[in-house]
N, C-alpha and C positions, 0 to 999 in steps of 0.2 A: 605677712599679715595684710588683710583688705583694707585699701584706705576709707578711713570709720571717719565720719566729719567731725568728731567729739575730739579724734587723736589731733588735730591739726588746735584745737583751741586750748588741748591740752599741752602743747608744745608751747602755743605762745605764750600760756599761765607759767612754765616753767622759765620758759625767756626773758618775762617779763623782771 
């Protein structure tokens, strides 16, 4: 998968 700038803030919503 290409790193999408969305997946990185989707990651941290999930972390959070």
């Amino acid at each position: 998968m290409v790193e999408d700038p969305a997946a990185e803030a989707t990651a941290e919503d999930l972390a959070a």
